[in-house]
C-alpha positions as CSV (number, residue, x, y, z in Angstrom):
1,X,17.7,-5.6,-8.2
2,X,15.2,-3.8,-5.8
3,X,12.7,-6.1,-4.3
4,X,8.6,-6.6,-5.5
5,X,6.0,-6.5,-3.7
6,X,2.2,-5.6,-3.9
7,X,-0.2,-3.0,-2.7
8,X,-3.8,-3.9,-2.8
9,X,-6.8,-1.5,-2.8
10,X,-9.7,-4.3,-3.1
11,X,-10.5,-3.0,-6.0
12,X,-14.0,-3.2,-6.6
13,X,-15.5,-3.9,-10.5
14,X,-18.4,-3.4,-12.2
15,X,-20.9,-6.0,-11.2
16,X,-18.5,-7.4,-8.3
17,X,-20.0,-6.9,-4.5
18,X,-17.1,-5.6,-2.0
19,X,-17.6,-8.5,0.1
20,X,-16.0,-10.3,-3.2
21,X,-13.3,-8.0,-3.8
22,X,-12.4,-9.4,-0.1
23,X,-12.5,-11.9,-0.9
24,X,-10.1,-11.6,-4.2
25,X,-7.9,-10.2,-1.7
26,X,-7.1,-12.9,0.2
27,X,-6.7,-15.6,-2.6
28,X,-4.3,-12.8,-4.7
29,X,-2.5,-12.9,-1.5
30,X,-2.1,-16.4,-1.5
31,X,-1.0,-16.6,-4.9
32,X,1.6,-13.6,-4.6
33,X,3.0,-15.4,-1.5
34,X,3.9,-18.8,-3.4
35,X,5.3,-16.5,-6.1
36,X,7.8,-15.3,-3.8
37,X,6.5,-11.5,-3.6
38,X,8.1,-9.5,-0.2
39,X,5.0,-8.1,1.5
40,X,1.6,-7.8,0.5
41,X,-0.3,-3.9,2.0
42,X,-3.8,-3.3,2.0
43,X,-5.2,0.2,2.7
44,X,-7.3,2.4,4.9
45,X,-10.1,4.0,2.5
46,X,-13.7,4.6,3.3
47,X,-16.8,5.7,1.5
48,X,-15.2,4.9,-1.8
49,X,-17.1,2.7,-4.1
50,X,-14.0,1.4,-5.7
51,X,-12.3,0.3,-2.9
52,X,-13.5,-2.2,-0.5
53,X,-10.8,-1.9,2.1
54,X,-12.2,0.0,5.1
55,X,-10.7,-1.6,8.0
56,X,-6.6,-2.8,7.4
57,X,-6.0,-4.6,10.2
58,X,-9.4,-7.1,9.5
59,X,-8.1,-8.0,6.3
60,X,-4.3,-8.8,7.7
61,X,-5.2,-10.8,9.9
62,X,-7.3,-13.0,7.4
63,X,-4.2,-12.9,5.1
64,X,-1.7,-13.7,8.0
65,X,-3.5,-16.9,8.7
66,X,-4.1,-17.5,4.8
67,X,-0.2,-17.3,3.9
68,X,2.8,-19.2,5.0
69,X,5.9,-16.7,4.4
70,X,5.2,-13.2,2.8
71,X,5.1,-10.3,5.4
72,X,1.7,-8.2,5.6
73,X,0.9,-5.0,6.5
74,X,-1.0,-1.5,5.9
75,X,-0.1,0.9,3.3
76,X,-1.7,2.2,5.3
77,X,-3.4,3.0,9.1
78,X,-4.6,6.7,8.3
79,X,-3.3,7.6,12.2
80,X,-5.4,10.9,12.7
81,X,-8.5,8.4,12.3
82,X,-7.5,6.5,15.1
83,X,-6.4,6.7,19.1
84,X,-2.5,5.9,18.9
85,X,-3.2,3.2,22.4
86,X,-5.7,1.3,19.7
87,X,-3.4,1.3,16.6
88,X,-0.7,0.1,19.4
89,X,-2.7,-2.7,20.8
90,X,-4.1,-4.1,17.2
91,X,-1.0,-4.0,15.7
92,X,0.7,-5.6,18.7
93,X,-1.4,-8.5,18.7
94,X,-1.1,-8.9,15.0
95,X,2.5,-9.5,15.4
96,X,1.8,-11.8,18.2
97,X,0.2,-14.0,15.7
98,X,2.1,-13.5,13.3
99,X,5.6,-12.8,14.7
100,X,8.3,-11.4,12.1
101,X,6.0,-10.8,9.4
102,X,3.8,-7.3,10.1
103,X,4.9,-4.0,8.7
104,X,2.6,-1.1,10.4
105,X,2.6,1.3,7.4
106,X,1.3,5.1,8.8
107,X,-0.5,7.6,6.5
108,X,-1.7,11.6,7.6
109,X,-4.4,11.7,5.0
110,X,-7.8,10.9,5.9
111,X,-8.2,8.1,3.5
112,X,-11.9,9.7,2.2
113,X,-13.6,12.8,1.8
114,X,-14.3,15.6,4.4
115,X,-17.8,14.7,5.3
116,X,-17.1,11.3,5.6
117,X,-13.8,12.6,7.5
118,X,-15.7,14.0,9.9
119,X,-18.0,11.3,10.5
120,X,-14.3,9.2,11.0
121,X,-13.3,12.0,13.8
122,X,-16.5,13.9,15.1
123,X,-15.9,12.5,18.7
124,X,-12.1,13.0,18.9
125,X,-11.0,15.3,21.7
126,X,-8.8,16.8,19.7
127,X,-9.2,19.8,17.5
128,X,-9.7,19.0,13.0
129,X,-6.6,20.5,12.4
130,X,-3.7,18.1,11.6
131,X,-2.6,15.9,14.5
132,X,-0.7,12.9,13.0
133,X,2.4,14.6,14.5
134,X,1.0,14.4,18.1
135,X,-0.6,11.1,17.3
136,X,2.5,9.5,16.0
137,X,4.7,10.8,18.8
138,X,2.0,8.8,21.3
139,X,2.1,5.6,19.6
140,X,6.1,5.4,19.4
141,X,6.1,6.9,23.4
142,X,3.4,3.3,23.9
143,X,5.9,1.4,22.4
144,X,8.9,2.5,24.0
145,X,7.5,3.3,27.6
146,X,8.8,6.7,26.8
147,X,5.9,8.8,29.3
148,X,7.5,10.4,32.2
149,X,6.4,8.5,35.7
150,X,4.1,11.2,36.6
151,X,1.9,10.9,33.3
152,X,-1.1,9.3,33.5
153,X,-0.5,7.3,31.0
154,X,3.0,5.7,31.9
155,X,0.4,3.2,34.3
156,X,-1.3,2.0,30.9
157,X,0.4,-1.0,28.9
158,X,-0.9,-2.1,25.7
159,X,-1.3,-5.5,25.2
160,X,0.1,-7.6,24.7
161,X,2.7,-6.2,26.3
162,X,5.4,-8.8,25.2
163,X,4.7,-8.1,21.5
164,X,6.6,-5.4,20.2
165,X,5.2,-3.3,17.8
166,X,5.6,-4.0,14.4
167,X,8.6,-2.2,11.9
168,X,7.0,1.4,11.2
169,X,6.7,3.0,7.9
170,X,5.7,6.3,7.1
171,X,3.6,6.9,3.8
172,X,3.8,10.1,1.9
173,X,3.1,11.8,-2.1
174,X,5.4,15.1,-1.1
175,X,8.8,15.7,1.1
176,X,7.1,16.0,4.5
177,X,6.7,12.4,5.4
178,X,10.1,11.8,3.3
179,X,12.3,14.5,5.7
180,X,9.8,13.0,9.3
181,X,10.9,9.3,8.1
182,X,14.5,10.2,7.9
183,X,14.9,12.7,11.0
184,X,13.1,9.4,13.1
185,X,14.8,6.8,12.0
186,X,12.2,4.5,10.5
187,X,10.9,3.1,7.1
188,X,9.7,5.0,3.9
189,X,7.2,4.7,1.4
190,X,6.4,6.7,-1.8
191,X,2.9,6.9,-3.5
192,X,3.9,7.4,-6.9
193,X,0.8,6.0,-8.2
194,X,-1.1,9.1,-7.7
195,X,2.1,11.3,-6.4
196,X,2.5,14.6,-8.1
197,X,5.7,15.4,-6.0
198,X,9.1,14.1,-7.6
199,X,9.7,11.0,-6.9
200,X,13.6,10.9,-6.9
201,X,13.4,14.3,-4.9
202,X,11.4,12.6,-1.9
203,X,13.5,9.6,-2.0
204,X,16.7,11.3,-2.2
205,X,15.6,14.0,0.6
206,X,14.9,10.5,2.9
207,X,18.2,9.0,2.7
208,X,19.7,12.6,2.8
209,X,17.7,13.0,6.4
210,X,17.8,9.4,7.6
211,X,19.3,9.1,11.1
212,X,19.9,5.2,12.9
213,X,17.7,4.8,15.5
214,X,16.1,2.4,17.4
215,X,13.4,1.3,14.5
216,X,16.5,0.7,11.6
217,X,20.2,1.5,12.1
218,X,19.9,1.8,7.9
219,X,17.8,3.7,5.4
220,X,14.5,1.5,3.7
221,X,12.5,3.0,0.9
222,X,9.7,1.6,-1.3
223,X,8.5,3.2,-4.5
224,X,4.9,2.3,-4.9
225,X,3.4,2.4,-8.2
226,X,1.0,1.6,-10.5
227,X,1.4,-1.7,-13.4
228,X,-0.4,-3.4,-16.0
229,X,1.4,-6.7,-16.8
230,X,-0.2,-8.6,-19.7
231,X,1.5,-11.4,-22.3
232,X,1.4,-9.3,-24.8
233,X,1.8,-5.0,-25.3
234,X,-1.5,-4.8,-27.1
235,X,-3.6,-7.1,-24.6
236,X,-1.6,-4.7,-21.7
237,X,-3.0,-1.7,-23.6
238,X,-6.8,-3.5,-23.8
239,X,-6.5,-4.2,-19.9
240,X,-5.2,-0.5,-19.1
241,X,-8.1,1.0,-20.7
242,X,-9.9,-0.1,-17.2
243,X,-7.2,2.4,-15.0
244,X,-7.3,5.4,-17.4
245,X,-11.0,5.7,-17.0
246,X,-11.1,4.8,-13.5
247,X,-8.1,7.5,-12.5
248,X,-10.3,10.1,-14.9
249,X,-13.2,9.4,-12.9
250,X,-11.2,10.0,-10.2
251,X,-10.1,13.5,-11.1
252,X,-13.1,14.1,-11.5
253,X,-14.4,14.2,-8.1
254,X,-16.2,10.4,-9.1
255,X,-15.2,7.0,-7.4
256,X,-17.1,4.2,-9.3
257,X,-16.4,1.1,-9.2
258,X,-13.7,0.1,-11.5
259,X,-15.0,-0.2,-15.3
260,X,-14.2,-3.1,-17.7
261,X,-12.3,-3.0,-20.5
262,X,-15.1,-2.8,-23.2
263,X,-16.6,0.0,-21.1
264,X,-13.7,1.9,-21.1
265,X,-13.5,1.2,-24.8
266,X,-16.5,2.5,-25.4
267,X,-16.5,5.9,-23.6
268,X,-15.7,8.7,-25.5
269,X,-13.0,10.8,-24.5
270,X,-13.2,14.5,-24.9
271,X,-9.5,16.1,-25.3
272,X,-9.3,17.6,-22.3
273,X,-10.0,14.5,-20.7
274,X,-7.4,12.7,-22.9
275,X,-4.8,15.2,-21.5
276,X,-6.0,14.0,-18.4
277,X,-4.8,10.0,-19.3
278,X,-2.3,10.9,-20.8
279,X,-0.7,12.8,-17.9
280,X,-1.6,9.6,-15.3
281,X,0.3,7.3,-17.7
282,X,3.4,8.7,-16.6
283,X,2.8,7.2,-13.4
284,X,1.3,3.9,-14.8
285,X,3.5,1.4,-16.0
286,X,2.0,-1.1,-19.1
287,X,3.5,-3.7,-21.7
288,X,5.2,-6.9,-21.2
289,X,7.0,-8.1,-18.4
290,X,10.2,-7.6,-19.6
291,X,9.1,-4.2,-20.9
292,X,7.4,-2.8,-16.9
293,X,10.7,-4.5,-15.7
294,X,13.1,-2.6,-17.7
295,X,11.0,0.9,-16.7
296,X,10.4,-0.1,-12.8
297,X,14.2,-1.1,-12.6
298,X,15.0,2.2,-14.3
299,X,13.0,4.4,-11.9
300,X,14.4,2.9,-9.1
301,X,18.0,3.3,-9.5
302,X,17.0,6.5,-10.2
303,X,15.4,6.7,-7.1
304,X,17.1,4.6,-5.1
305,X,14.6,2.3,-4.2
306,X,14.9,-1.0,-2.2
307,X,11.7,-2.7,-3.1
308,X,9.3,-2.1,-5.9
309,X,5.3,-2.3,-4.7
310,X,3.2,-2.8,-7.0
311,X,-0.7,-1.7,-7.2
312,X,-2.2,-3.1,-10.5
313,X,-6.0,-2.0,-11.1
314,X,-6.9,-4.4,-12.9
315,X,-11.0,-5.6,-13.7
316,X,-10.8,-9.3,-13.7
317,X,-9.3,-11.3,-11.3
318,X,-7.6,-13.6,-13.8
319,X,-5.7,-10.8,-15.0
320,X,-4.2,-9.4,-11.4
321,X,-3.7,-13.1,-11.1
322,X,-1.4,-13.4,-14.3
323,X,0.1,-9.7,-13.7
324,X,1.3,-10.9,-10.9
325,X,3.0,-14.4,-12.1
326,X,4.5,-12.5,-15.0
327,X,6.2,-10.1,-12.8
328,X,7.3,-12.3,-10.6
329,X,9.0,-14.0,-13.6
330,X,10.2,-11.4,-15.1
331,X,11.8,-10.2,-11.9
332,X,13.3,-13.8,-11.2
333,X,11.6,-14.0,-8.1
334,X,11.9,-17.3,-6.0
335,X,8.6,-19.3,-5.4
336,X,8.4,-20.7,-1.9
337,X,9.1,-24.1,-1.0
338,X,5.9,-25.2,-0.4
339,X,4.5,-24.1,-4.0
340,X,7.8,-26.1,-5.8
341,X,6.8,-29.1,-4.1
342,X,3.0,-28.7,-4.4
343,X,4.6,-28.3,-8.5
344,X,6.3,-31.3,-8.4
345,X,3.3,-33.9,-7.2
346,X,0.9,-32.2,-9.5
């Protein structure tokens, strides 16, 4: 059975103020870490008013100290945004606090729009064109003191320097992060949640390409997708009504925050935008636990997945909240030690 997990985007609702949605964040966090959950990603996005989370490595640090055993990381640091020595140094002293349980998850989009992009990269040296190749090259040479003695930069150390950098991921919707991720040697994860790209052709293409190296002498993929976990199918369906607006919106061109359920009930979908639901519910999963479960397990033997990561947009917290615990059940994952003893005095 491939392990769970849980990406979170801070979503933020109707009538909620980001600063809330942080806060959300941290307590689902809490609650997904005495449920027995793997790791628990936030993201890089900026200027989108459904998404809170600008700034990754903030809001792992304020889980880290929060949480007692699940691993937390970025899904992830949109590199081409930032200088390699920067991403080395935060992430470094991350894992310094929290030794063992950081994952550095590395994306090539920019995580926005273009304006906003360029607002992100204006004062780079380095020419707009894509340079997450160059950029990730740097940030593996800082960790691995790889810069020949006569470059400048083999005299720089980041620090701390007796912190190694977190296990590497590389984030992708197509094949090219899926073929980079194998021919290096490190971690993969899929974005089927908004993915157009096959997932069993990316997954298979990175164990097909996967070489041992110095990061992991074996393959590790994630499949990242979207669920909607509810006691019952028909209060599942009521709560998805929230993601099939939000992802129309979306293609659309419109990122408001996400609506409730009786707003989504009450918009009036033309057929054309229908088509447009219809097609994103193949890469949203809703019902029952034991209903998701049967489809997640399915996709990923079919994709050989390791872990399951789970992004649920959901409006109220409650309900995130309760996805979470029925997935965890459903899945038969282990609660922590701490949680069956805080059980047993209650």
């Amino acid at each position: 059975m491939a392990a769970l997990s849980v990406l979170d985007l801070s979503y933020v609702a109707e009538g909620l103020k980001p600063s809330a949605a942080l806060a959300q964040t941290v307590e689902l966090a809490q609650a997904c870490d005495r449920l027995g959950y793997t790791r628990y990603w936030v993201a890089e996005h900026h200027n989108i008013p459904s998404v809170a989370s600008s700034a990754p490595e903030v809001i792992i640090a304020r889980i880290g100290a929060a949480t007692r055993r699940i691993r937390v990381g970025a899904g992830g640091v949109m590199l081409p945004n930032h200088a390699p020595l920067m991403v080395a140094e935060r992430f470094k002293t991350l894992e310094a606090f929290f030794p063992g349980r950081v994952d550095l998850g590395l994306g090539r989009a920019p995580g926005t729009d273009p304006v906003t992009s360029y607002a992100l990269r204006r004062h780079q040296a380095q020419s707009e064109q894509d340079v997450f190749l160059d950029r990730l090259q740097e940030l593996i040479l800082w960790e691995t003191g790889g810069f020949a003695p006569q470059h400048p930069m083999s005299k720089v150390r980041p620090e701390p320097s007796d912190a190694p950098l977190p296990p590497l991921f590389l984030l992708g919707s197509s094949d090219f992060s899926a073929q980079l991720a194998g021919e290096i040697g490190v971690a993969f994860a899929f974005a089927h949640h908004f993915a157009t790209h096959d997932a069993v052709d990316a997954m298979q293409t990175y164990r097909a390409r996967f070489k041992p190296s110095r990061w992991r002498d074996r393959p590790l993929a994630i499949l990242a997708t979207s669920v909607v976990a509810a006691d019952d199918a028909a209060q599942a369906e009521r709560l998805a009504a929230s993601a099939d607006l939000s992802a129309l919106r979306r293609a659309q061109g419109s990122y408001q925050p996400l609506p409730s359920p009786q707003t989504a009930a009450a918009y009036s979908y033309t057929d054309e935008e229908r088509a447009i639901v219809r097609a994103n519910r193949r890469r949203l999963f809703v019902g029952t636990g034991e209903a998701v479960r049967a489809r997640l397990e399915q996709l990923a033997q079919a994709t050989g997945a390791d872990e399951i990561m789970i992004a649920s947009p959901l409006y109220a917290l409650a309900a995130r909240r309760r996805c979470y615990e029925i997935l965890a059940e459903s899945f038969g994952l282990e609660k922590s030690a701490c949680d069956r003893n805080d059980a047993q005095v209650l």
